[in-house]
C-alpha positions in Angstrom: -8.5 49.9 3.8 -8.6 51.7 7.1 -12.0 50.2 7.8 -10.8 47.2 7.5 -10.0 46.0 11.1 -9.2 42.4 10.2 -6.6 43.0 8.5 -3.5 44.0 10.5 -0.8 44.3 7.6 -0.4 44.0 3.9 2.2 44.8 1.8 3.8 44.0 -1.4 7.3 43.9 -2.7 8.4 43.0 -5.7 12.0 43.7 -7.4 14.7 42.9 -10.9 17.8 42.6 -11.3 21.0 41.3 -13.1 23.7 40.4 -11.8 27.2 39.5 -12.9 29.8 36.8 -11.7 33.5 36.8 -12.6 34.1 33.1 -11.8 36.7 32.7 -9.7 39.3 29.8 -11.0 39.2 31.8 -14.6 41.2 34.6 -16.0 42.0 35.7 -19.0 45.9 36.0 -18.0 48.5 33.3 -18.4 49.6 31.9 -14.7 53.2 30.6 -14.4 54.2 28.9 -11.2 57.1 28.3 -9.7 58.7 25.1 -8.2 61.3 23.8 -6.3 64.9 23.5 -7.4 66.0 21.2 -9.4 69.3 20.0 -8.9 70.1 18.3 -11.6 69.3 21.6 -13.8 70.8 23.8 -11.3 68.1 26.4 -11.0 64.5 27.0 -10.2 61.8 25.4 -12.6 58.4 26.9 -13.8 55.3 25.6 -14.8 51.9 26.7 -16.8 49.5 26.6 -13.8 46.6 28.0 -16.0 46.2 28.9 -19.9 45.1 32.8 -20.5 41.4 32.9 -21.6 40.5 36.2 -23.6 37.1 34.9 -24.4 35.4 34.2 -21.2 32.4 36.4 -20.5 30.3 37.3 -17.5 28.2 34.7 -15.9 24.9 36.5 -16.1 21.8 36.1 -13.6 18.4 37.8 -13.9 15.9 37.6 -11.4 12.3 38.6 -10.7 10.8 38.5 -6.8 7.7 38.8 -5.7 6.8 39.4 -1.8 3.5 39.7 0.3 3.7 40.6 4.0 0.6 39.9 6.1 -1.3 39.8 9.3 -4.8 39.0 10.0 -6.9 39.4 13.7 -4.3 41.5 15.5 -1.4 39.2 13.8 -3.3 36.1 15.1 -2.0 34.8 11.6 0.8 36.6 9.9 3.2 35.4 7.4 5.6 36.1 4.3 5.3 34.5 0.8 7.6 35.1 -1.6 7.8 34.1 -5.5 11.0 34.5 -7.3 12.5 33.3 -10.9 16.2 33.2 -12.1 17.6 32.2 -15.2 21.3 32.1 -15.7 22.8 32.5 -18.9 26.6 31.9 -20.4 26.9 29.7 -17.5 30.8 28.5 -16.9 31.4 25.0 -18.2 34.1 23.1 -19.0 34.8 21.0 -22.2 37.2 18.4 -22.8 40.1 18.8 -25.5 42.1 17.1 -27.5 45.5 16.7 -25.6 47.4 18.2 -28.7 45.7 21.5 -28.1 48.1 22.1 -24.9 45.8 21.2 -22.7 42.8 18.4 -22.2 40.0 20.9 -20.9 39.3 24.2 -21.7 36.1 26.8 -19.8 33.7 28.4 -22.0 30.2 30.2 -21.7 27.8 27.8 -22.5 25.6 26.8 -20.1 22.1 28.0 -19.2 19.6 27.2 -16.0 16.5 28.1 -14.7 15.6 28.4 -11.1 11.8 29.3 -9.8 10.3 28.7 -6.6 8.3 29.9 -3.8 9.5 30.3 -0.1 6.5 30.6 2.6 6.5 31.3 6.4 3.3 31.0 8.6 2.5 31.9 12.2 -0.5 31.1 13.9 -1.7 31.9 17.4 -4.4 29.5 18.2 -5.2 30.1 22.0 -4.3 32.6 23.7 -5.7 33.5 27.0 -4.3 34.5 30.7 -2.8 31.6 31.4 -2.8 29.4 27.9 -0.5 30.8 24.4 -0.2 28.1 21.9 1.8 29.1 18.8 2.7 27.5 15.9 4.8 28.0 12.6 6.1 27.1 9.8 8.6 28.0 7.2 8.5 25.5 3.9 9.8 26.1 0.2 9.9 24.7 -3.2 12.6 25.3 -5.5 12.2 24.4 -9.0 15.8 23.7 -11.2 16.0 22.8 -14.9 19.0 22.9 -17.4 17.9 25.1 -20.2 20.9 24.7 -22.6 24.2 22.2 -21.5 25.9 23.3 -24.7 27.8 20.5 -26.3 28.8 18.1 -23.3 30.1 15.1 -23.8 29.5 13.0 -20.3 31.3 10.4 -19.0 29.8 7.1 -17.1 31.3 9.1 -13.8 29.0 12.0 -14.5 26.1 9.3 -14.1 27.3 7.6 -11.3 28.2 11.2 -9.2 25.2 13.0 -9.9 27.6 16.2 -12.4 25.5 15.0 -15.6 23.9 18.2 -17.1 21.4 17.0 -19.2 18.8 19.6 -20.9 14.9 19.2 -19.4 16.6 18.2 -16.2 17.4 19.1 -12.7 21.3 19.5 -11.9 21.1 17.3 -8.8 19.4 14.4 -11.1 20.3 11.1 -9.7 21.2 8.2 -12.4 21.5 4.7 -11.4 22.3 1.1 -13.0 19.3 -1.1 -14.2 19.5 -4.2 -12.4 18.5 -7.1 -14.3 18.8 -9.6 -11.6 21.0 -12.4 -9.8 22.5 -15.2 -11.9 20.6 -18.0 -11.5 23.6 -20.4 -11.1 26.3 -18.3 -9.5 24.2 -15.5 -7.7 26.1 -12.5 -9.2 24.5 -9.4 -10.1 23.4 -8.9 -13.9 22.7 -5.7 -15.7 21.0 -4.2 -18.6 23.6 -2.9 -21.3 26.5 -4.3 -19.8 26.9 -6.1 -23.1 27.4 -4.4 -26.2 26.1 -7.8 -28.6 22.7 -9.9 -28.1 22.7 -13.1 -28.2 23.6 -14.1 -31.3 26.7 -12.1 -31.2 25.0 -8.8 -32.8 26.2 -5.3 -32.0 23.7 -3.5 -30.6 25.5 -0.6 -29.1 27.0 1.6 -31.6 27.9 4.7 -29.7 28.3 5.9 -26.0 25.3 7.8 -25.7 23.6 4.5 -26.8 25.7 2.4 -24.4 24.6 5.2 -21.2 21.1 5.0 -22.3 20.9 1.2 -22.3 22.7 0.9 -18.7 21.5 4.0 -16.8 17.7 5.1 -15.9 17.1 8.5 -13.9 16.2 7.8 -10.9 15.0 11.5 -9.3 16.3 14.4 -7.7 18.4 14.6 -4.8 16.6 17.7 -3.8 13.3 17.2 -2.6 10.1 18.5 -3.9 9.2 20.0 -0.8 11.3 20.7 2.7 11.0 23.0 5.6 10.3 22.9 9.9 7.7 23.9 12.2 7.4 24.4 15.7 4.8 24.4 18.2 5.3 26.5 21.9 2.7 25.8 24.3 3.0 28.0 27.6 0.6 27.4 31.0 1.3 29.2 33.7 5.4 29.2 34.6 5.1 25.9 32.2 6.2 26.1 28.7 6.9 23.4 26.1 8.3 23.6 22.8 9.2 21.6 19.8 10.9 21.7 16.6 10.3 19.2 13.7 12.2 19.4 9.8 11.1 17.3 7.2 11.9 16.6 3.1 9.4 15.5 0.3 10.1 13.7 -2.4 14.1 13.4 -2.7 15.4 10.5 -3.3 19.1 9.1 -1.9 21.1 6.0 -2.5 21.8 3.2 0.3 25.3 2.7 1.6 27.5 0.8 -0.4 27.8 -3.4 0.4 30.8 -3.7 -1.7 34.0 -1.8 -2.2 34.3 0.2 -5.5 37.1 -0.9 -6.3 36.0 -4.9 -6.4 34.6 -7.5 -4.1 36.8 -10.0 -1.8 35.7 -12.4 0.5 35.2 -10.6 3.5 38.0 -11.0 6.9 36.5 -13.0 9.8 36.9 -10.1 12.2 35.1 -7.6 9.3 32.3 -5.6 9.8 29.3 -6.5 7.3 25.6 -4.7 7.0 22.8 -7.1 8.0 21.2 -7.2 4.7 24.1 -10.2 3.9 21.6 -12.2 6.1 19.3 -12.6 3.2 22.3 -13.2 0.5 21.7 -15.2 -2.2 22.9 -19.2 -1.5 21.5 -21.5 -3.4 20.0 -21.3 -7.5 16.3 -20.4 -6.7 17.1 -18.0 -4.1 17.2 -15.4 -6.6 13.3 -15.4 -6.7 13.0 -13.9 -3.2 16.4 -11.9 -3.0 18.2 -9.1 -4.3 21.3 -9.2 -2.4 24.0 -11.2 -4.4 26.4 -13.9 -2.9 29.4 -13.2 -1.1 32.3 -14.0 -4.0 35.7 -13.1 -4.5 35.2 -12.9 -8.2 37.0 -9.8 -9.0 33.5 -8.6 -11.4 35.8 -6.4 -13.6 35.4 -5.3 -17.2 38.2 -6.2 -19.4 39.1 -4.0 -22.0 38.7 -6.6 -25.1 34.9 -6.6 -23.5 33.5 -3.4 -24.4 33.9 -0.5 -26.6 32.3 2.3 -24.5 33.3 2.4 -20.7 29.9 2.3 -18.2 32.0 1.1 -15.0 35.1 -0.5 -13.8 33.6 -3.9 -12.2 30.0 -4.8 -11.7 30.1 -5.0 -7.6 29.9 -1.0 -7.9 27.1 -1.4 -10.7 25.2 -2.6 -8.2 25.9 -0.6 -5.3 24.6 2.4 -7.5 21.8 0.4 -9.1 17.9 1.6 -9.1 17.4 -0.8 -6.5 19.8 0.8 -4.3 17.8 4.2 -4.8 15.2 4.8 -2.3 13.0 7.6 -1.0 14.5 10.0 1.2 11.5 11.7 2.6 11.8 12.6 6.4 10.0 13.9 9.7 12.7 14.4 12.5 12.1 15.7 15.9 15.1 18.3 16.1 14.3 19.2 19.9 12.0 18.8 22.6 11.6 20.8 25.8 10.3 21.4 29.0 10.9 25.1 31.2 9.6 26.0 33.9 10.3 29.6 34.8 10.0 30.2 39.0 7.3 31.8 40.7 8.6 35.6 41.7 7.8 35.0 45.6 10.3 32.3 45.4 12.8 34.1 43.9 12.0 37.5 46.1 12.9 34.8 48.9 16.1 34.1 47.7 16.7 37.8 46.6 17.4 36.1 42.4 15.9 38.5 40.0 14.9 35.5 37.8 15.2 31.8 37.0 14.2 28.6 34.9 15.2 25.1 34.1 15.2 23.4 31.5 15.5 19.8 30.0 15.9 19.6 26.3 16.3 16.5 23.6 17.9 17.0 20.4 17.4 14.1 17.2 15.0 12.3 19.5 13.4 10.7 16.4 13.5 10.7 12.6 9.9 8.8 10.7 11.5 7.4 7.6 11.0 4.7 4.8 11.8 1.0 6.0 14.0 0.7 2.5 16.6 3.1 4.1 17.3 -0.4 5.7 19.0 2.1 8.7 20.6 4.8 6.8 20.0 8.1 7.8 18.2 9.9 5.5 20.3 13.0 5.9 23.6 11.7 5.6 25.7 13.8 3.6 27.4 11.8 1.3 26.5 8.8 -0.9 28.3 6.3 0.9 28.5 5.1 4.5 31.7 7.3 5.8 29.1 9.7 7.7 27.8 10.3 10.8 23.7 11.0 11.0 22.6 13.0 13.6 23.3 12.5 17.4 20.5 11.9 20.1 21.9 14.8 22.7 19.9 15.6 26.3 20.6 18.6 28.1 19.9 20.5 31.5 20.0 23.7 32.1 19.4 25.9 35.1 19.6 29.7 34.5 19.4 32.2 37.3 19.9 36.0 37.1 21.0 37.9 40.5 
């Protein structure tokens, strides 16, 4: 291809392996740990900190890449691409016991996962002249996660509401929520499908605990998002440069921060802070036609234990603050910085004998684009409720001189 002078690089790479992982909580030797003294026995005491477990294999991981390197008119356009696939077999899980064994939970090879996905990283030069050089790139990937086997789990209603269900055909970060059936018309409060086990004539129609998850939960997406990446963007005149860095996420989707308290509502304190979206509370039978947001009550919401079989939550208020209508898009464009240099002319530093110089003023967080149903969450906040900080608008000057 030497007569090809378009073309400034091309190269492949491609590679396989498999890998092993000793995981590190497990081993197959029986740990004793000692205590404090006990003064009523009069010596130190022990206890099993961890069972021996013989039968514990490797955690396996194959994996297949694919790379291509290139550059096009002198590296006007050059990037990476790469394509991988790993699958993960006799995956560490853990399965819950009867207590007579000697312990409630015991780790076994059961699990398998499939990861595949592409990563891709793009830079363009679109001008450049004596005194113009624009530039622009951008690095963006897609990583595609499904549970192949989950071996014989049996969930619990908190593996819904945490986002730990493995379930086979779907992503590990799947996000479950509560199907809200509406406000009472006459007291306001939140109702939900399957939080009944009987219809309405007193029926059963809930027979087992998959059946009572499948009638109160719905998926409700991935927490990772189909697509997420940056870009930037330098343009330089002269002594003038600018440049700007943007991230963004496709297609995740994130719960709003809790309005109620998971352990149960109370009326709230005068001198309590409350989110906004109490303005448009329910009040009055037939305001449930044009709210969502249920009346402030003290009723305590909880499920007694003569009410249901199979467990789906402790009280109701926390039903709703993880129901589907509390799980919206988390899709972002955020302006991680902004700024303006400008590098001094060398007569002017020859004048004041400096070898070189610049100042700058840069922006950091100055905006995010989000959905409106966020209702003024941050769409990067870490965890699921409201006991996180988003990102921090931050402006900065520098002046840099070398002598």
């Amino acid at each position: 291809m030497k007569d090809q002078k378009w073309i400034s690089e091309l190269a492949v790479r491609a590679s396989y392996g498999i890998q092993g992982n000793v995981h590190p909580s497990q081993t197959p030797n029986l740990i004793v740990r000692q205590e404090n003294y006990n003064s009523t026995l009069g010596e130190f005491i022990s206890t099993l900190q961890q069972f021996p477990n013989k039968n514990l294999r490797w955690e396996k991981t194959v994996s297949y890449n694919l790379g291509f390197d290139f550059g096009i008119l002198d590296n006007r356009i050059s990037g990476v691409l790469d394509l991988y696939r790993k699958r993960g077999y006799d995956q560490i899980v853990s399965r819950i016991i009867a207590p007579s064994n000697g312990a409630t939970s015991v780790t076994i090879n059961e699990g398998d996962i499939e990861n595949k996905g592409w990563e891709l990283s793009l830079n363009v030069v679109p001008i450049l002249t004596k005194d113009w050089t624009w530039s622009l790139s951008i690095n963006t990937s897609k990583n595609y996660n499904k549970v192949i086997e989950e071996g014989n789990n049996e969930a619990t209603w908190q593996d819904y509401v945490n986002g730990t269900l493995v379930k086979n055909g779907r992503a590990v970060n799947s996000l479950y929520a509560y199907r809200f059936k509406g406000l009472d018309h006459n007291t306001g409060l939140p109702t939900f499908y399957g939080e009944s086990e009987t219809d309405a004539d007193g029926r059963t129609v809930i027979n087992s605990l998959q059946e009572a998850f499948d009638a109160a939960f719905v998926y409700a997406g991935k927490r990772e998002p189909d697509l997420s990446g940056g870009f930037s963007s330098s343009l330089k005149y002269k002594h003038f440069t600018v440049n700007a860095l943007f991230s963004f996420n496709l297609g995740n989707k994130v719960r709003l921060n809790d309005l109620y308290a998971e352990s149960g509502q109370a009326l709230p304190f005068p001198q309590q802070n409350m989110s906004s979206e109490f303005i448009n509370r329910w009040r009055n039978p037939g305001d449930e036609a044009f709210t969502n947001i249920p009346v402030l009550s003290d009723e305590s919401m909880r499920f007694l234990s003569y009410e249901r079989k199979y467990t789906i939550a402790e009280n109701r208020w926390d039903m709703y603050n993880k129901s589907d209508i509390r799980v919206v898009s988390g899709s972002f464009l955020r302006c991680r910085s902004l700024s303006f240099r400008y590098d001094f002319e060398p007569k002017v530093l020859k004048t004041l004998h400096i070898k070189g110089g610049n100042i700058t003023f840069e922006g950091s967080n100055l905006f995010v684009l989000k959905s409106s149903k966020l209702k003024g969450k941050d769409p990067e906040q870490l965890s699921l409720s409201s006991g996180t900080i988003p990102p921090q608008q931050t402006y900065t000057c520098r002046i840099s001189l070398t002598f």
